[in-house]
N, C-alpha and C positions, 0 to 999 in steps of 0.2 A: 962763908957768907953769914952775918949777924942774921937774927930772926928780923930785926925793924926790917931792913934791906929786903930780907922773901918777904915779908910782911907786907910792904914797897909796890913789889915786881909783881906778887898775886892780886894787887889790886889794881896795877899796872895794867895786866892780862886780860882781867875782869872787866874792867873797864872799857877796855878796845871791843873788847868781843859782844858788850851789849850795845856800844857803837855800831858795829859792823850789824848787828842783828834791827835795830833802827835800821840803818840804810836800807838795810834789802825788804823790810815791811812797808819803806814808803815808796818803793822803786815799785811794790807791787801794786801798793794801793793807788800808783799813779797809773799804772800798767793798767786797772781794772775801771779805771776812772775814765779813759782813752777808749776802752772796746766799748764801755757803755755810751760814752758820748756817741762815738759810731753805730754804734745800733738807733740808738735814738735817730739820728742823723740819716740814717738808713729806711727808717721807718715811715720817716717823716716825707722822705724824697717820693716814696712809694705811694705814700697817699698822695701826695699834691701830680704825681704823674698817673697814676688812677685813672685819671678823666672825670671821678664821679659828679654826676651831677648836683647843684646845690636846689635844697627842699625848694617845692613848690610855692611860688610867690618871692621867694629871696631875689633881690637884684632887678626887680621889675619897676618900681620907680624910687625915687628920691622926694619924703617930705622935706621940704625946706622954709614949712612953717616955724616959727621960734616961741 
């Protein structure tokens, strides 16, 4: 095998393998992106079934002076 040829194939190599190393960091950041939405989403469900009540005065009338 000429050197250009290894020359070639090592950057060949090199290349795929920081391919591969990209995919699996966005597969994770996607991965990490999905549990947080879900907590979020989780947290969120917990408060609004809560029950808690809203402050004193809140929802008691409507100004619909302009």
């Amino acid at each position: 095998m000429d050197p250009v040829s290894a020359t070639a194939a090592v950057q060949m190599l090199a290349s795929s393998q920081n391919q591969q190393i990209g995919i699996a960091v966005a597969r994770q950041q996607v991965a990490s992106d999905k549990a947080v939405a879900g907590l979020v989403a989780d947290s969120a469900q917990s408060a609004a079934s809560a029950g808690l009540p809203a402050p004193a005065g809140q929802g008691q009338s409507v100004d619909l002076r302009v």
